[in-house]
NUFILO-796710 format. One record per atom (N, C-alpha, C, O): atom name; x, y, z; residue number from 1; residue in three letters. Coordinates in nm, 3 decimals. Each point is the difference from the previous one (the first is absolute). Layout:
atom:u:v:w:nr:rest
CA:X:Y:Z:NUM:ala
...
END
This chain:
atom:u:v:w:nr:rest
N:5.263:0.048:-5.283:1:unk
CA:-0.058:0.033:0.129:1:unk
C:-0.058:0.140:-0.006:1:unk
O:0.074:0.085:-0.049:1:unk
N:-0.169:-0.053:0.081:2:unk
CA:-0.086:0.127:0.010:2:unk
C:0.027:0.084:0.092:2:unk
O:-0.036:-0.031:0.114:2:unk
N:0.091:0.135:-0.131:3:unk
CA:0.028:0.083:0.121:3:unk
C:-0.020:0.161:-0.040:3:unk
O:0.044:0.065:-0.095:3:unk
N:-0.149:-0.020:0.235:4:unk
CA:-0.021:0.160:-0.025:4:unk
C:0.061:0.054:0.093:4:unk
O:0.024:-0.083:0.088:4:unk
N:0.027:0.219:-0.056:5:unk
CA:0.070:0.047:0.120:5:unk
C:0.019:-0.096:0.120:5:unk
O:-0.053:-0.020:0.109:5:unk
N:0.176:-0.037:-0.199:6:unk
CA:0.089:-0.134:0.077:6:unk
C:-0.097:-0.044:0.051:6:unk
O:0.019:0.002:0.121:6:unk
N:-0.132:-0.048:-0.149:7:unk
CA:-0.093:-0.139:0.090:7:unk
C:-0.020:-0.093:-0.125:7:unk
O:-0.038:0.048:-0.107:7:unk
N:0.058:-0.152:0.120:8:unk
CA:0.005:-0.117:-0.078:8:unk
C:-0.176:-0.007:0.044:8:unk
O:-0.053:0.047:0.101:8:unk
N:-0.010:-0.118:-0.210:9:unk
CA:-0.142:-0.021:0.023:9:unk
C:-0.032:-0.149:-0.101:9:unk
O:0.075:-0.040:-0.089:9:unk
N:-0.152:0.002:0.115:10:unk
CA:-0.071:-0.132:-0.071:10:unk
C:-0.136:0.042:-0.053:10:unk
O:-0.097:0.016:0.074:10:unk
N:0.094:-0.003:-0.169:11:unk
CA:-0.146:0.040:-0.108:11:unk
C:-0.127:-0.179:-0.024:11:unk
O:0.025:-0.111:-0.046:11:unk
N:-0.101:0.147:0.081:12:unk
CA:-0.103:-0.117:0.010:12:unk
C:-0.113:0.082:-0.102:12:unk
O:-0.039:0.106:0.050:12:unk
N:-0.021:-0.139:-0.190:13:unk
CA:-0.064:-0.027:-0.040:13:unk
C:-0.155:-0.021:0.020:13:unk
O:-0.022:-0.076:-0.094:13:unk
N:-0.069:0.090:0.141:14:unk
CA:-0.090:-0.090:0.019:14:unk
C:-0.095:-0.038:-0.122:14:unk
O:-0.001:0.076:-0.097:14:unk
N:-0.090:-0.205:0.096:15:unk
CA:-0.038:0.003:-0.103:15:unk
C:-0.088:0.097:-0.093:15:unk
O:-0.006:-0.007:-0.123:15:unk
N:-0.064:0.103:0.209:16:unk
CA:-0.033:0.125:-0.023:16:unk
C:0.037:0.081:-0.017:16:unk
O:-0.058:0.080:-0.074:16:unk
N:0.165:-0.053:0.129:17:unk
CA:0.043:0.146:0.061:17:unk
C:-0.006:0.050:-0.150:17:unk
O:-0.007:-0.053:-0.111:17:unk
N:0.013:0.210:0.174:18:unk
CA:-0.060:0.113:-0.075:18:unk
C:0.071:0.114:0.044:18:unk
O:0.039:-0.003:0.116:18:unk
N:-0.008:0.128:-0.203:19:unk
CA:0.094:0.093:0.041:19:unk
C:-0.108:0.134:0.055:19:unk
O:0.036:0.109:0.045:19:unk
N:-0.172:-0.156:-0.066:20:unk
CA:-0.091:0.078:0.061:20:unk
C:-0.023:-0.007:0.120:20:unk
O:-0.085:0.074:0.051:20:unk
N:0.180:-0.199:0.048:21:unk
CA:-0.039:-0.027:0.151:21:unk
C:0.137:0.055:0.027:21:unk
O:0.084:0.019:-0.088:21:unk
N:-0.065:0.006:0.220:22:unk
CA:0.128:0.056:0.063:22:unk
C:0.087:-0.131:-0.003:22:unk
O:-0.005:-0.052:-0.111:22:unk
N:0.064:0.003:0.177:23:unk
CA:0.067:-0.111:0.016:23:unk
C:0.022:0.020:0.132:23:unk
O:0.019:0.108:0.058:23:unk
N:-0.023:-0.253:0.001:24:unk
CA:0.058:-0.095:0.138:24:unk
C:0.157:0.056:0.045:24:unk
O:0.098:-0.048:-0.057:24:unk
N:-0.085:0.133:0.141:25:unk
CA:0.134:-0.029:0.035:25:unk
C:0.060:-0.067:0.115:25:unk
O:0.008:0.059:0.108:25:unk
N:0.035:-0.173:-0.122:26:unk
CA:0.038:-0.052:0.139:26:unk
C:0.123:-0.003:0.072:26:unk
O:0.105:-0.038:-0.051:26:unk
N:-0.115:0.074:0.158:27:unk
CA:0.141:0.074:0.091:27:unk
C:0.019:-0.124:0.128:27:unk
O:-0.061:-0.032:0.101:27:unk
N:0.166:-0.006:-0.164:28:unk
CA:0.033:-0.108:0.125:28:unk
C:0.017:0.056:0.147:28:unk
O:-0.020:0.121:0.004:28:unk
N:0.057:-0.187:0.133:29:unk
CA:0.056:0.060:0.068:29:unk
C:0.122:-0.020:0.050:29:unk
O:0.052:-0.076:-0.081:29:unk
N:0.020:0.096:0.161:30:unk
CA:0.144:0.036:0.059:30:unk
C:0.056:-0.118:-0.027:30:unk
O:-0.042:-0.086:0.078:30:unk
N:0.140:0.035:-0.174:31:unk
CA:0.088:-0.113:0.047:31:unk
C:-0.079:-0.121:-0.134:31:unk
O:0.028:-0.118:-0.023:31:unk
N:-0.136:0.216:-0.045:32:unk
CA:-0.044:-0.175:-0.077:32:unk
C:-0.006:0.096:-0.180:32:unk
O:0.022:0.120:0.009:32:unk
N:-0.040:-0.154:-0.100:33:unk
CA:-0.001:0.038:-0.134:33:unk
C:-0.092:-0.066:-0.076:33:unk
O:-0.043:-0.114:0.018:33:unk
N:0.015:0.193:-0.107:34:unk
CA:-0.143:-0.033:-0.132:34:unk
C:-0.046:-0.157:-0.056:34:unk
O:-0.085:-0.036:-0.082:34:unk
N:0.220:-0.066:0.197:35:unk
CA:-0.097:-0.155:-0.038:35:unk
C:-0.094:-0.030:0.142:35:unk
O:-0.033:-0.116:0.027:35:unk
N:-0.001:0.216:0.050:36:unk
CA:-0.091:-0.021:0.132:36:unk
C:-0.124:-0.020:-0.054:36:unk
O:-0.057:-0.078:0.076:36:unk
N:-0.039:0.115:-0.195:37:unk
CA:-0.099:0.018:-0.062:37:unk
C:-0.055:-0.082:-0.056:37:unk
O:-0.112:0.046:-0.022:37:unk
N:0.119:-0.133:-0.015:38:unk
CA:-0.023:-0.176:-0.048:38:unk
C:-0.166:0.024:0.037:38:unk
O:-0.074:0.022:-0.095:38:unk
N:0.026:-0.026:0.211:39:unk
CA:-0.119:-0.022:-0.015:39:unk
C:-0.075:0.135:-0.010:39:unk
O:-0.121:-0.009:-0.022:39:unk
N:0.180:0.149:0.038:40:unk
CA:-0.107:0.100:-0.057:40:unk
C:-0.020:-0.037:-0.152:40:unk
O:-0.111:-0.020:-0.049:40:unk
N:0.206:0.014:-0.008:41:unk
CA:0.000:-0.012:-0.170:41:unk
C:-0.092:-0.083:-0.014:41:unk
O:-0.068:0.011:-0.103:41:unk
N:0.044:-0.092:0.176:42:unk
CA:-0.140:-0.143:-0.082:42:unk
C:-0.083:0.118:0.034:42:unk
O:-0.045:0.031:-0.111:42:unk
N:0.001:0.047:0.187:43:unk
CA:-0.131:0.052:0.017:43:unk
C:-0.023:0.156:-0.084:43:unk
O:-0.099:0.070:0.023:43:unk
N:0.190:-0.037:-0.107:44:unk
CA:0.019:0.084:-0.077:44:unk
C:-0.007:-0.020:-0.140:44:unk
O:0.043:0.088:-0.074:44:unk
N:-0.100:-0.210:0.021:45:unk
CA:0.031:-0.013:-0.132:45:unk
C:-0.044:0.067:-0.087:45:unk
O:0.052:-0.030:-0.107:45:unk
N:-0.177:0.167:0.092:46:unk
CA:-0.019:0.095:-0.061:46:unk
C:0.088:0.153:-0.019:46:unk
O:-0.031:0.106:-0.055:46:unk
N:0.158:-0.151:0.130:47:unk
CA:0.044:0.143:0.046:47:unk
C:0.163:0.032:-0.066:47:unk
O:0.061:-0.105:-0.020:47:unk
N:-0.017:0.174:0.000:48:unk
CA:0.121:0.074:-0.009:48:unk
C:0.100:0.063:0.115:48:unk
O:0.006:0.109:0.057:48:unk
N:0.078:-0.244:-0.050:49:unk
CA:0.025:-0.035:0.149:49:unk
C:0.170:0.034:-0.019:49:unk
O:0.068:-0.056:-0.086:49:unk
N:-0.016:0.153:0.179:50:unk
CA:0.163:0.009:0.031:50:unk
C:0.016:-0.034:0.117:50:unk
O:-0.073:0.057:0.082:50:unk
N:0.167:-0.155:-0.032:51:unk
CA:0.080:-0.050:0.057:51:unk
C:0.082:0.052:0.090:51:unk
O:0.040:-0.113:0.030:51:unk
N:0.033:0.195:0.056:52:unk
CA:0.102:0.077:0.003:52:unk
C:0.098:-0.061:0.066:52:unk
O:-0.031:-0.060:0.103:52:unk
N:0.186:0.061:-0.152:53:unk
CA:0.085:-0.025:0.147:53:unk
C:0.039:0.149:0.015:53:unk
O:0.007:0.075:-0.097:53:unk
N:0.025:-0.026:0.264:54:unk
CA:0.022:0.132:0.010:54:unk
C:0.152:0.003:0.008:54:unk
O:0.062:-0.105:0.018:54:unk
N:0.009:0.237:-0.033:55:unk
CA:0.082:-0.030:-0.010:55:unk
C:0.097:-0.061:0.120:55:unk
O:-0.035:0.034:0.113:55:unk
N:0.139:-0.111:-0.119:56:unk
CA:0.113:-0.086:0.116:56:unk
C:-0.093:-0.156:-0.016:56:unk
O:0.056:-0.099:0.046:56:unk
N:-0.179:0.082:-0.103:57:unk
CA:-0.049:-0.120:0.002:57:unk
C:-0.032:-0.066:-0.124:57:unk
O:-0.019:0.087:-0.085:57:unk
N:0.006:-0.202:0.039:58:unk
CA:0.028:-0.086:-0.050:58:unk
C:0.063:0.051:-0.119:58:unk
O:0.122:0.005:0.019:58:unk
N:-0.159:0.043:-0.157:59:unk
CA:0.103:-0.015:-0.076:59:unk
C:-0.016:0.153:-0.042:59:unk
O:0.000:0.028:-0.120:59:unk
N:-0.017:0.097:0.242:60:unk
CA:0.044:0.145:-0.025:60:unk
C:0.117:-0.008:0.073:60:unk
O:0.018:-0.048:0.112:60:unk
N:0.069:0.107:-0.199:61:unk
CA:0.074:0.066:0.069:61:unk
C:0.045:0.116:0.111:61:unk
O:-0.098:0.071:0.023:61:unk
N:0.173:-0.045:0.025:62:unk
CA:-0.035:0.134:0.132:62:unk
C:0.010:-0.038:0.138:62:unk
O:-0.010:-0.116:0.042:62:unk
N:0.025:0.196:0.013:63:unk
CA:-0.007:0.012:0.158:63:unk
C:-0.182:0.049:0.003:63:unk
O:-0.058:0.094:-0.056:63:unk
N:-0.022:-0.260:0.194:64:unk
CA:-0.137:0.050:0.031:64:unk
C:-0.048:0.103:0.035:64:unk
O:0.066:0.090:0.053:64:unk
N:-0.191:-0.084:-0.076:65:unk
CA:0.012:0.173:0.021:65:unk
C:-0.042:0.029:0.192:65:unk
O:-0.020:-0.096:0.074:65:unk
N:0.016:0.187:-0.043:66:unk
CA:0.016:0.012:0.155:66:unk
C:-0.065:0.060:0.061:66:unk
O:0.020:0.045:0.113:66:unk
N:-0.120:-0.034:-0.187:67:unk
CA:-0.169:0.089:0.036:67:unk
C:-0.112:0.031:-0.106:67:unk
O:0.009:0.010:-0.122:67:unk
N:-0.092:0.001:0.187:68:unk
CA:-0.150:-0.058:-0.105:68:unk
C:-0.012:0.146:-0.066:68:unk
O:-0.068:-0.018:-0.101:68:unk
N:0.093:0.121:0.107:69:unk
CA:0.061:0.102:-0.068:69:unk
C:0.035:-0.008:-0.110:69:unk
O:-0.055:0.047:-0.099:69:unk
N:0.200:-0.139:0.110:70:unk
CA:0.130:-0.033:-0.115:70:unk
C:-0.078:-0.106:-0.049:70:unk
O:0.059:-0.021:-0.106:70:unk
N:-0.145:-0.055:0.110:71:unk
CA:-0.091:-0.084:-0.027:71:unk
C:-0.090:0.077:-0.099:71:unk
O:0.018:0.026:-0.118:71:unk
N:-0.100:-0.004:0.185:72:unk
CA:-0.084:0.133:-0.106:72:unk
C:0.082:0.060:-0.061:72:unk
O:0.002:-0.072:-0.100:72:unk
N:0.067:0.146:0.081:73:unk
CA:0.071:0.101:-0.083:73:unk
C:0.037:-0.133:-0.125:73:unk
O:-0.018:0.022:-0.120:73:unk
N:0.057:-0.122:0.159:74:unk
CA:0.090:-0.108:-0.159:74:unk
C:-0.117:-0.019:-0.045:74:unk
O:-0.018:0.043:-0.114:74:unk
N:-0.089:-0.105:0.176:75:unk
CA:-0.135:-0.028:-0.039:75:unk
C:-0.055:0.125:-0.091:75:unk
O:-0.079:-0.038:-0.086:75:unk
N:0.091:0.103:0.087:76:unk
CA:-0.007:0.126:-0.063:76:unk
C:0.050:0.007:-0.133:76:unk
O:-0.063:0.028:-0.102:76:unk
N:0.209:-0.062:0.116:77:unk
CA:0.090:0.017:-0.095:77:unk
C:-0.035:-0.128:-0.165:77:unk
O:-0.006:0.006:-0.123:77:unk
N:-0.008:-0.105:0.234:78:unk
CA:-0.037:-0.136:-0.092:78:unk
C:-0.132:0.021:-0.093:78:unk
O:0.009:0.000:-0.123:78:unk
N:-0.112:0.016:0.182:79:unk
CA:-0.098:0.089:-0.068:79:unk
C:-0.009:0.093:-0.088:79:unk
O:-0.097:-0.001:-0.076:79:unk
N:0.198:0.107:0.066:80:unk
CA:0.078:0.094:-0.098:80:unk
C:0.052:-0.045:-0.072:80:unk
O:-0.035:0.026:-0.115:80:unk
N:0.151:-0.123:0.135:81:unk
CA:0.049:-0.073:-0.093:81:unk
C:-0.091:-0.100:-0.071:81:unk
O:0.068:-0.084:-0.059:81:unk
N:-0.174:0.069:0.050:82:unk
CA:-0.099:-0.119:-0.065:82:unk
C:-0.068:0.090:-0.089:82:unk
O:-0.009:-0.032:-0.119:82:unk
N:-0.054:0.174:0.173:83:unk
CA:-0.112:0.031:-0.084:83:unk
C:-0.095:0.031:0.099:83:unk
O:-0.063:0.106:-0.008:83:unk
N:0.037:-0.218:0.141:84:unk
CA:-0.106:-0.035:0.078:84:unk
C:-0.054:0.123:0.007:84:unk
O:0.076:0.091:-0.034:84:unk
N:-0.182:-0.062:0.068:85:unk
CA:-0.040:0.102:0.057:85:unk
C:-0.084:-0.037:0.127:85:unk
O:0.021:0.066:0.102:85:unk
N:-0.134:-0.187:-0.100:86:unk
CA:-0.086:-0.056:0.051:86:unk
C:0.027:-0.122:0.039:86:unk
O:0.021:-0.074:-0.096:86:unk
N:-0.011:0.008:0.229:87:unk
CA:0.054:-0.162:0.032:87:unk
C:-0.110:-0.011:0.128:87:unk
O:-0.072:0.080:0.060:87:unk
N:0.103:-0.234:-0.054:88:unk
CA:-0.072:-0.026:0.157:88:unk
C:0.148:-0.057:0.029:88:unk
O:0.084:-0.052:-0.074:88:unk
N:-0.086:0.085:0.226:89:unk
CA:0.124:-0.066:0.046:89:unk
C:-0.089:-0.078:0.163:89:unk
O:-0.072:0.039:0.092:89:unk
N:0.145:-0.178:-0.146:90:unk
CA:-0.038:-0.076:0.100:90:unk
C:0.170:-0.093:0.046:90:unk
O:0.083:-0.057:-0.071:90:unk
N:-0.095:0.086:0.266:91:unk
CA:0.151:-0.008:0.014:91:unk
C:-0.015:-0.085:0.159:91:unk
O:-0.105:0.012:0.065:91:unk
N:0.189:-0.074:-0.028:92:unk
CA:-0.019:-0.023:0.161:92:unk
C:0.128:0.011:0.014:92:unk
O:0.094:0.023:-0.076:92:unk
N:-0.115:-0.051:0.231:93:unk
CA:0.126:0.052:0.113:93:unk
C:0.013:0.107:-0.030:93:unk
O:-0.108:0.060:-0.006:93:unk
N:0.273:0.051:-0.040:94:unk
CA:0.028:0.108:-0.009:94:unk
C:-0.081:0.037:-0.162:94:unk
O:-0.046:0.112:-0.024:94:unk
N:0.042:-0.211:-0.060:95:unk
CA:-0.056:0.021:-0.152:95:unk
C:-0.156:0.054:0.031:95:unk
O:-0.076:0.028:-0.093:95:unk
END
């Protein structure tokens, strides 16, 4: 299981992808985890796509976090822990 500052993530491939594009990050929202995405992924198949559960949801561990703050700040952290420097983050509800 893949995990950067305690967020478990799902790594998607695309048939392109390239380490010269940023990568997809997708942020579930309140109460759902990284299998909500089923149909962005068909429309991503060129891309370098992460998954996220945050943490208290699906298979991170932790207490949820309790403001979009503490949200940003892990988001932060996960990114550090990868290397990332550059992402698109695409998220609904609180994600």
């Amino acid at each position: 299981m893949p995990i950067a500052a305690g967020i478990y993530y799902a790594l998607v491939q695309g048939r392109a992808a390239s380490s010269l594009h940023p990568p997809v990050i997708l942020i579930h929202g309140a109460g759902s985890s990284h299998l909500c995405w089923p149909a962005a992924l068909r429309r991503l198949p060129g891309c370098r796509v992460l998954a996220l559960d945050l943490p208290g949801h699906g298979r991170s561990s932790g207490v949820g976090l309790q403001s979009l703050d503490a949200l940003a700040d892990r988001l932060v952290d996960f990114l550090e822990a990868l290397g990332l420097y550059q992402a698109v983050f695409v998220g609904h509800s609180m994600g």
